[in-house]
N, C-alpha and C positions, 0 to 999 in steps of 0.2 A: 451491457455488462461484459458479453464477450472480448469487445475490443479493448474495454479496462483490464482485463486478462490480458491480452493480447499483447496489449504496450508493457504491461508490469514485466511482461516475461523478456519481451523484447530488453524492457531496462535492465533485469536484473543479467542478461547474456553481456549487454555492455558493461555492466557494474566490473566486473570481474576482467572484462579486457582493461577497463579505464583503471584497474587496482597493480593490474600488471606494470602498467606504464610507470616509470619515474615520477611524473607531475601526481599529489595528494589531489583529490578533492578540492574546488577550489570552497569558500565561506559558502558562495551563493546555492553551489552544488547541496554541499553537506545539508544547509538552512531545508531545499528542496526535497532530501531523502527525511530528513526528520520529518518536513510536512507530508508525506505518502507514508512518511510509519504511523503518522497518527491518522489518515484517513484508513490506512489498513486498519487499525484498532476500531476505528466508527464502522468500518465494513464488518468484522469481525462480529461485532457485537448484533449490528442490523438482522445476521444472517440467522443467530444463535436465538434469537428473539421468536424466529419462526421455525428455526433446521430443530433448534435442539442445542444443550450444548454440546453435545459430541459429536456435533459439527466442526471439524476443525481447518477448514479450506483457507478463509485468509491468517490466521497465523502459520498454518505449513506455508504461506506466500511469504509472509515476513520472517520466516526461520531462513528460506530460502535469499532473500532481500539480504539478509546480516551475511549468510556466508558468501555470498557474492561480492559483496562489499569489501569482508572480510576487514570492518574497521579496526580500530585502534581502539583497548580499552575503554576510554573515556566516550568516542563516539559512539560505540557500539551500546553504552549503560544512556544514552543522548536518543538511538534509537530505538530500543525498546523501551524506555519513559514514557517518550511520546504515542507506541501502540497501544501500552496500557492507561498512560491517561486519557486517550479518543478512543480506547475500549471501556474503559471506567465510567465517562462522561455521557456514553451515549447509553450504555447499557443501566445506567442509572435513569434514564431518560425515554426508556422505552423497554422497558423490564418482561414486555411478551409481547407478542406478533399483534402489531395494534393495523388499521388498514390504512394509515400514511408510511406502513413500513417501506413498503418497495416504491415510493415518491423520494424516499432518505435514499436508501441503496443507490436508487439513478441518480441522485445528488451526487451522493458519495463516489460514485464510478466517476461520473463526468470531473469531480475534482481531480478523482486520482488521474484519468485520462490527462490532464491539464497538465499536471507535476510531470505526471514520467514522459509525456510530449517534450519537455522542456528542458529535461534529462536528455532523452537520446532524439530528438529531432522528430522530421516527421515520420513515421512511419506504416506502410504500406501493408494492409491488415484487410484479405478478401474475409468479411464479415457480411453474412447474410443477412442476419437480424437490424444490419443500419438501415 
């Protein structure tokens, strides 16, 4: 989980370089950040299931993901869709701390790991817990 932190942050520090630059986003990117707003939302919900909901760790991440971004109306209503429908889907889906929760979370990290790898490359992340 740490390293899925790790990368997200790492992405969202490039997000906001890559916003600066002239070149948008390119489809495949955009397609990429939509699928990590929805694993944020299945994270979200995973965590809320056993924190509480005043747990609020992965949406302060996707609040964070949007202003980095700093998309354009329409992608921006494109990103947070996709947190609340993989917040909506999963929290339907596991409505209190059942004990395949944290079997979901490592799913859910490893995906996000995947997207924001593919976003900003590899990155070199001294993580004790791998």
């Amino acid at each position: 989980m740490r390293l899925f932190i790790a990368m997200l942050t790492a992405t969202l520090a490039l997000g906001g370089q890559a916003h600066a630059q002239p070149q948008p986003r390119t489809p495949a990117e955009r397609q990429t950040l939509t699928d990590l707003a929805y694993v944020l939302g299945q994270s979200h919900a995973l965590r809320q299931a056993c924190a509480g909901q005043a747990d609020q760790f992965w949406r302060a991440r996707m609040r964070a993901l949007v202003a980095a971004e700093a998309p354009d109306p329409v992608f921006e209503g494109q990103l947070k869709g996709a947190f609340n429908t993989g917040f909506a889907a999963t929290q339907a889906a596991t409505p209190r701390c059942a004990p395949d929760v944290r079997r979901r979370e490592a799913a859910a990290a490893a995906r996000g790991r995947a997207l924001a790898s593919s976003l900003t490359g590899p990155v070199a992340v001294d993580d004790p817990s791998r």
